[in-house]
DOVEX-400908 format. One line per 3 residues: number of its first residue (from 1); their letters; for each residue x, y, z of C-alpha. Coordinates in steps of 0.02 Angstrom, whole numbers, plus 50000, padded with zeros to 5 digits. Layout:
NUM> A> X:Y:Z | ...
END
This chain:
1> XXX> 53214:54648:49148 | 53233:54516:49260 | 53179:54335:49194
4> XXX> 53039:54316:49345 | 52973:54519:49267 | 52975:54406:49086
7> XXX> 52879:54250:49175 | 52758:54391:49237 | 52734:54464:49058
10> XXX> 52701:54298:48970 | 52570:54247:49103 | 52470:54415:49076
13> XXX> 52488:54406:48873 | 52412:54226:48885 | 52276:54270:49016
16> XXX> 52215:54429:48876 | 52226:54314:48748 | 52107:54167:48817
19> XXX> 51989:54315:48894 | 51977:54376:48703 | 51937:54209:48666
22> XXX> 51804:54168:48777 | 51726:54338:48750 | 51742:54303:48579
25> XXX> 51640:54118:48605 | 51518:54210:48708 | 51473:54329:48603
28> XXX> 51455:54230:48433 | 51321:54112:48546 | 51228:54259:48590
31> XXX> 51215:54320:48407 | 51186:54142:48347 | 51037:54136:48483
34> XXX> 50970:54301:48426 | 50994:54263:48235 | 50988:54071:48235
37> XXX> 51059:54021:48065 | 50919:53958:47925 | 50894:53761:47859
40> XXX> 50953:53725:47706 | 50819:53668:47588 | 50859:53593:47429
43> XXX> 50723:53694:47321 | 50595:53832:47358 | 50448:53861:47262
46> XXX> 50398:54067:47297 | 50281:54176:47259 | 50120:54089:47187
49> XXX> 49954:54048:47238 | 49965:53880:47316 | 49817:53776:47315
52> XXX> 49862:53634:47448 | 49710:53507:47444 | 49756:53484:47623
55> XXX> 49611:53439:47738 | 49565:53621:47749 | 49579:53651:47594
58> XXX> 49719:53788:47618 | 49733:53893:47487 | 49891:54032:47511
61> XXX> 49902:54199:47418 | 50096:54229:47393 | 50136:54041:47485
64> XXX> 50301:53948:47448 | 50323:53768:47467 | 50492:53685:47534
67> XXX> 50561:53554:47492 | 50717:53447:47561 | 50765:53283:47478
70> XXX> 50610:53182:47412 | 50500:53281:47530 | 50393:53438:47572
73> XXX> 50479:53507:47733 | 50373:53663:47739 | 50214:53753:47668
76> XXX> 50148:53942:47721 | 50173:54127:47670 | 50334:54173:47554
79> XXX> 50394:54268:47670 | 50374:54164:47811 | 50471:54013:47703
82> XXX> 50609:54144:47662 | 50630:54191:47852 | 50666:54023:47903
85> XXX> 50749:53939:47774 | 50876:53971:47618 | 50865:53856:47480
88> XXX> 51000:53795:47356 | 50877:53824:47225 | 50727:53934:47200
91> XXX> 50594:53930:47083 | 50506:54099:47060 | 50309:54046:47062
94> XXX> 50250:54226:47044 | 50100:54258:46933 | 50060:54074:46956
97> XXX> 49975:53925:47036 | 50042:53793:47114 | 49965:53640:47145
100> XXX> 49996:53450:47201 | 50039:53331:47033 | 49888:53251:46956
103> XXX> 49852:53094:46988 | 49776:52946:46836 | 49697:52814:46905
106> XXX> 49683:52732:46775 | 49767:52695:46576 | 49882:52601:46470
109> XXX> 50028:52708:46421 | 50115:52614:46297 | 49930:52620:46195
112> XXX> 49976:52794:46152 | 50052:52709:46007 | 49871:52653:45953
115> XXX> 49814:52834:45968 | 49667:52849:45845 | 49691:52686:45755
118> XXX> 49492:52662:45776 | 49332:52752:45844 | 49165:52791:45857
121> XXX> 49148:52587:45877 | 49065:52485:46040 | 49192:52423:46163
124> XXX> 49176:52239:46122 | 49196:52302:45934 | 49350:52392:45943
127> XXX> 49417:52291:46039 | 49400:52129:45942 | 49423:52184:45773
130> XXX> 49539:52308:45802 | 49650:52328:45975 | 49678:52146:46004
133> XXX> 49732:52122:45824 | 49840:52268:45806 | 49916:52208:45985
136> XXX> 49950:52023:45916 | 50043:52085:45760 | 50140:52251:45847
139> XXX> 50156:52229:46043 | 50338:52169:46090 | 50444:52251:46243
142> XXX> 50511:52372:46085 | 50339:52445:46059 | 50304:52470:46254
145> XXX> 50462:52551:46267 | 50421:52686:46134 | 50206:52689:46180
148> XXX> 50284:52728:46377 | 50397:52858:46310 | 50270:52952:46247
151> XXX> 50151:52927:46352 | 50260:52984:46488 | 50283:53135:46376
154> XXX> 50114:53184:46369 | 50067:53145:46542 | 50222:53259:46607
157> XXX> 50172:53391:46467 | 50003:53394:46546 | 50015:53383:46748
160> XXX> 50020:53217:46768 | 50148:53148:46912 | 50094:52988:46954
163> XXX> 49981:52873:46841 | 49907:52693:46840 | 49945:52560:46707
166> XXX> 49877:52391:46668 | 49975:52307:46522 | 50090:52205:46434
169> XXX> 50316:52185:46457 | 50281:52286:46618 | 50456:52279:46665
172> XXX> 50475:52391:46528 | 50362:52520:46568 | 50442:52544:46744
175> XXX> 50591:52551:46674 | 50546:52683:46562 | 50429:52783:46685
178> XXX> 50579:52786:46818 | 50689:52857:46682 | 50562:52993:46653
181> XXX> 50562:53024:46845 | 50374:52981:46851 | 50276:52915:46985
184> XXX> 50169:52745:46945 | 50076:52614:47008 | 50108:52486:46873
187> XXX> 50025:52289:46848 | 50066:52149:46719 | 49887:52128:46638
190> XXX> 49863:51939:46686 | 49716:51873:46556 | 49640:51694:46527
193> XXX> 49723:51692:46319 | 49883:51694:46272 | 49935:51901:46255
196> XXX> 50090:51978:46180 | 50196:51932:46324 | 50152:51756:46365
199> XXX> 50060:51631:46321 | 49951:51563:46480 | 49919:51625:46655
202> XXX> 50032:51541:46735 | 50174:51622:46645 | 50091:51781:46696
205> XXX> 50094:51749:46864 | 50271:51701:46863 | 50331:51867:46775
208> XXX> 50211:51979:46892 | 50284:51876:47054 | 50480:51925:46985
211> XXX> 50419:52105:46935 | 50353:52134:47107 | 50506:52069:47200
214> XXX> 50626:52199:47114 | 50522:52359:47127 | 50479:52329:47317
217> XXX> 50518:52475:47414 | 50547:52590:47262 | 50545:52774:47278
220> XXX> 50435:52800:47123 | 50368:52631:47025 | 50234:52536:47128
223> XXX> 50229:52356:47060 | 50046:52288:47071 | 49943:52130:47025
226> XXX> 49830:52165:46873 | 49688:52031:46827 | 49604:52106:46680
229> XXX> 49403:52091:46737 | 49302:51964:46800 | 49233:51923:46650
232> XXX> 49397:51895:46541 | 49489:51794:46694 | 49419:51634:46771
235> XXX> 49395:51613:46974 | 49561:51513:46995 | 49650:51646:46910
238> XXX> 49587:51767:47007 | 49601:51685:47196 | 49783:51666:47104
241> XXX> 49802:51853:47095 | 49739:51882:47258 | 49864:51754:47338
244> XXX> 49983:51833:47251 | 49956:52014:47286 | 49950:51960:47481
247> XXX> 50108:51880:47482 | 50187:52015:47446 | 50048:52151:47516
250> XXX> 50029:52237:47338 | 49895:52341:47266 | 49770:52258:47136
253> XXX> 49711:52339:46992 | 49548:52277:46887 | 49434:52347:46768
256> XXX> 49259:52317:46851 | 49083:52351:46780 | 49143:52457:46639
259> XXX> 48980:52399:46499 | 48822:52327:46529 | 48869:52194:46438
262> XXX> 49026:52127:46542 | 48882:52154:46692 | 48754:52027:46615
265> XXX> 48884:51908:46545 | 48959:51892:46725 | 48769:51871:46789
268> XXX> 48733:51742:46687 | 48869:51647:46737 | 48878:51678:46930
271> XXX> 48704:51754:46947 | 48776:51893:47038 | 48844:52066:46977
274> XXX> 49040:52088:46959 | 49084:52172:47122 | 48960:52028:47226
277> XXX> 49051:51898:47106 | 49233:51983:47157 | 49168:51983:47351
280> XXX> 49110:51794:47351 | 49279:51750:47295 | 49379:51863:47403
283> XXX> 49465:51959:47299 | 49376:52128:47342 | 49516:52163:47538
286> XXX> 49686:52233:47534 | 49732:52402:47430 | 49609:52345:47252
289> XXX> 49566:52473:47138 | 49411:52464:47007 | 49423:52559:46844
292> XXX> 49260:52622:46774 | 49137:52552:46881 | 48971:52631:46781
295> XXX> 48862:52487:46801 | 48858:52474:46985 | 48714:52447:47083
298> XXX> 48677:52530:47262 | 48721:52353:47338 | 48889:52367:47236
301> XXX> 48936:52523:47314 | 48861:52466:47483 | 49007:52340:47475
304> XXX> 49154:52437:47399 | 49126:52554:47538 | 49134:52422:47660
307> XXX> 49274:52342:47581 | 49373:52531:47552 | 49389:52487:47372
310> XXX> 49431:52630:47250 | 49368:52669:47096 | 49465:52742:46929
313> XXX> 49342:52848:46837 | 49350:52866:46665 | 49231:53002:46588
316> XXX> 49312:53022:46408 | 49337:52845:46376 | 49144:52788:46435
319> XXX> 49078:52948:46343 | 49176:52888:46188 | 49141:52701:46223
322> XXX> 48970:52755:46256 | 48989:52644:46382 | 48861:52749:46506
325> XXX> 48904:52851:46657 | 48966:52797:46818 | 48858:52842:46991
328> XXX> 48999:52952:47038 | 48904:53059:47150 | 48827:52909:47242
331> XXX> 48979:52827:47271 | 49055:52969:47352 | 48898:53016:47453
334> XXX> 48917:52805:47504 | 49099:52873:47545 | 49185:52754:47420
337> XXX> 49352:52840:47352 | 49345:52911:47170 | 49490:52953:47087
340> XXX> 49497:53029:46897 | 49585:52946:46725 | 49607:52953:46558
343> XXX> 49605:52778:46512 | 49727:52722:46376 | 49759:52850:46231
346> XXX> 49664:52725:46099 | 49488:52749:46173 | 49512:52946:46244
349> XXX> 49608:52988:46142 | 49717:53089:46247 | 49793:53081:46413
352> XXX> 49770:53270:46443 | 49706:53263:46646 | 49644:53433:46656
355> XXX> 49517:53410:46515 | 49485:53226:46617 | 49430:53359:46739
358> XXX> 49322:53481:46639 | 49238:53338:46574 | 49185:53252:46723
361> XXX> 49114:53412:46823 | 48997:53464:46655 | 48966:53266:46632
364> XXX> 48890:53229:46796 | 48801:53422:46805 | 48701:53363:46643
367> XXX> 48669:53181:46681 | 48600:53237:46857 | 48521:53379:46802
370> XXX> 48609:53474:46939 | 48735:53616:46923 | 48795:53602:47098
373> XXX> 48813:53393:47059 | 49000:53400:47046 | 49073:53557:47091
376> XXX> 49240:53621:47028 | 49335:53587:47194 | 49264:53423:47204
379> XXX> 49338:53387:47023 | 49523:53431:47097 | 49490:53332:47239
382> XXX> 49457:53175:47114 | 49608:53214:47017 | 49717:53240:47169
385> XXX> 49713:53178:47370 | 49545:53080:47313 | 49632:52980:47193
388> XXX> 49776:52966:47320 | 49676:52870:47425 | 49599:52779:47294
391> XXX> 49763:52699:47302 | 49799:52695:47472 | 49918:52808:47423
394> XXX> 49866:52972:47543 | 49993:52967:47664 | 50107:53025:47534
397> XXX> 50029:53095:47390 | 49909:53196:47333 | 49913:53351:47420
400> XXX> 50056:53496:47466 | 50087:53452:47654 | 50239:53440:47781
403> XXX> 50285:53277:47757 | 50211:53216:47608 | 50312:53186:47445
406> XXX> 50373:53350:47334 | 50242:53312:47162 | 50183:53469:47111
409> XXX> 50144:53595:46954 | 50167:53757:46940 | 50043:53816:46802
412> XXX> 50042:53965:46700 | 49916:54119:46742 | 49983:54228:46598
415> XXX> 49871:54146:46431 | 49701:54242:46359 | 49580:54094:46440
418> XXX> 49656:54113:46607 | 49630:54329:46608 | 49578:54382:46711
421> XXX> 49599:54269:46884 | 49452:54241:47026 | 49451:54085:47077
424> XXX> 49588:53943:47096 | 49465:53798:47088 | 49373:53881:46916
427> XXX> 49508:53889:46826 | 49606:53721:46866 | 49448:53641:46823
430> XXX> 49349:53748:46680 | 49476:53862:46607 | 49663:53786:46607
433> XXX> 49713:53663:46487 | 49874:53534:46518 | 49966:53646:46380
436> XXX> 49964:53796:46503 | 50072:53672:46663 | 50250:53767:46659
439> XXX> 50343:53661:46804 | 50333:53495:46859 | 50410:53435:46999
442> XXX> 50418:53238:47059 | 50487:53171:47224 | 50579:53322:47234
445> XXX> 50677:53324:47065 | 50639:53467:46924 | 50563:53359:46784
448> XXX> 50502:53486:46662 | 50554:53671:46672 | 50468:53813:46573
451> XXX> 50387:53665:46460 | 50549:53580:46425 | 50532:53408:46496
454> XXX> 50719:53380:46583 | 50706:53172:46582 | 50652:53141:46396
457> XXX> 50711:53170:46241 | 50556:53213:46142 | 50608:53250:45962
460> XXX> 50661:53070:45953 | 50515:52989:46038 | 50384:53081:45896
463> XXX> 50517:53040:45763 | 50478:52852:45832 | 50290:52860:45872
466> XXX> 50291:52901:45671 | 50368:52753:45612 | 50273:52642:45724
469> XXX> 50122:52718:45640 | 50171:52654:45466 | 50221:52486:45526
472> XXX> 50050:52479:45625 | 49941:52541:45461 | 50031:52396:45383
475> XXX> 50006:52261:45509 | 49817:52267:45453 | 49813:52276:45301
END
């Protein structure tokens, strides 16, 4: 063969081999087209009835909920979810319900230590002969460490995913909430007497200023300004707290009209109630919320709605207190934002949401005299996007939407109490109890799974919580 015949050959081989090629490229794009490949998520949730509190109020027989990163991504039918996406991990929801993270507007976590230490006693009572004792003798960062441990414990044992706290060595209570992988909106109780962490306001101040410059822009912890009430922290200190909580566009957190008492006692001595008192001063604009607010007049809620104030309701803890029952369904007729809480485990004396929940709908159906007064959706709404927004905190929690942050519970359907099944709204509010939440899930991390909480070592925490007990018992003697 001559070496032009061998020229010839080569050229032909190379011209089949880059046709094969390029009909190799072409076809792969038109299988690619016809079977585009599926996102990655990082976790699926499949199979379960999920309840999404979104502004329909979607509820999806067999739904999935996907999640990439911190994030939902995607919410709909199972097998919608499964067509378009694959997941590194998948959580099998069958035979369940799953449902956005509660949400407890209100409490004082590291007061789980004080759990039982004194009841059946008026506020002002317990209180002054027992809590603020017992916290002058115990509380030091140590003790808030351990109360926020368990706490957390509870709180994640029960369907909690993102709480509220007003107390004492705050630091330390973020610090242990973001190493349970809990969500929180967290303040340094600022007070006009020396407390457990410092010994005047201005020392207060200077601690809350430094705790909310390192927790800015946080994933999870939400610092926050936290006067205790109008009645135990004088006008300066409050247009202080206000100043402060602008500078740095925080939330505020106070308890407001929680007794009659604190109502009259303010009266008398700015002959106006406690929410005109906070308005005349001008602490009552930016993100505030108001824990308790029973004794509120139809003024009062005239100008939290005008000033988008929310409101931490407490059932338990006023029912225990007997503190008297807040206008709930007036103030959200008025449209004022309600969210649901426990209050701290000393005056509950649990942190158990879902009872929160049972209480509140058969509270406010006997005080009205109404069956329909607070129906069992409404109740979820309160403990979910309603307390969201009570903390200005909508836009990203509260409900299972694209979008929104990945908190959510998957919650057992398989106990006596919850056989058989009708309604999703009956049973998270009347028939489920915290004890029966299998899976929670927070900003997109697994933090319990099948009851065992992932982030906490809980054998040593109750091994703790004991021998703070004996040391407390002793402490007043």
């Amino acid at each position: 063969m001559s070496s032009r015949d061998n020229s010839h050959t080569r050229k032909l081989r190379w011209a089949v081999t880059i046709f094969a090629l390029a009909l190799g490229i072409v076809l792969c794009v038109g299988a690619s087209r016809s079977n585009p490949p599926k996102n990655l998520l990082d976790l699926m949730v499949s199979g379960g009835t999920v309840v999404t509190m979104d502004g329909q109020r979607t509820v999806i027989d067999n739904g999935a909920v996907g999640v990439k990163g911190e994030r939902i991504v995607a919410v709909g039918a199972a097998a919608d979810l499964k067509r378009r996406f694959t997941a590194k991990q998948t959580i099998d929801a069958g035979g369940m319900l799953v449902i956005p993270g509660l949400i407890n507007t209100h409490g004082h976590a590291p007061m789980a230590l004080f759990r039982g230490i004194a009841d059946d006693l008026t506020l002002m009572e317990w209180l002054n002969r027992y809590i603020f004792p017992a916290e002058k003798k115990n509380v030091d960062e140590a003790f808030v460490r351990w109360g926020t441990k368990l706490a957390c414990a509870e709180m994640l044992k029960s369907g909690t995913t993102t709480y509220v706290d007003m107390y004492y060595f705050e630091e330390a209570v973020a610090e242990e909430t973001k190493l349970a992988g809990m969500r929180a909106v967290l303040g340094e109780t600022i007070i006009d007497f020396p407390s457990p962490d410092h010994k005047t306001v201005e020392a207060a101040l200077e601690y809350t200023e430094k705790f909310l410059k390192r927790w800015r822009g946080d994933s999870l912890i939400t610092a926050a300004v936290a006067p205790h009430s109008p009645y135990l922290c004088s006008v300066k200190t409050l247009t202080a707290c206000r100043a402060l909580a602008d500078k740095y566009e925080a939330p505020l957190l106070i308890h407001l009209s929680e007794t009659r008492a604190e109502v009259e006692q303010v009266r008398e001595r700015y002959q106006a109630t406690s929410t005109e008192h906070l308005e005349k001063i001008g602490l009552l604009k930016g993100r505030v919320l108001g824990a308790h607010g029973v004794w509120l007049s139809d003024n009062d809620i005239r100008i939290l709605k005008a000033k988008q104030v929310g409101i931490a309701h407490c059932p338990e803890s006023n029912m225990k207190l007997a503190s008297g029952v807040a206008p709930v369904i007036r103030m959200r007729q008025a449209g004022v934002a309600v969210g649901l809480g426990t209050d701290g485990a000393a005056s509950n004396n649990d942190l158990d949401m879902f009872q929160e929940m049972d209480t509140a709908a058969k509270l406010h159906k006997l005080y009205n005299n109404d069956p329909t007064a607070l129906r069992a959706a409404d109740v979820l709404e309160m403990a979910t996007i309603a307390g969201a927004r009570s903390l200005g905190m909508d836009k990203e929690i509260g409900s299972l939407e694209p979008g929104k942050r990945a908190d959510l519970l998957l919650v057992s359907l398989d106990h006596p109490n919850e056989i058989p099944f009708y309604n999703a709204y009956s049973h998270l509010v009347y028939a489920i109890k915290g004890a029966e939440v299998s899976d929670s899930i927070i900003n997109g991390k697994v933090v319990m799974k099948a009851r065992k909480l992932l982030t906490l070592d809980e054998k040593t925490i109750y091994r703790k919580a004991r021998e703070y007990r004996d040391r407390i018992l002793q402490s007043l003697k």
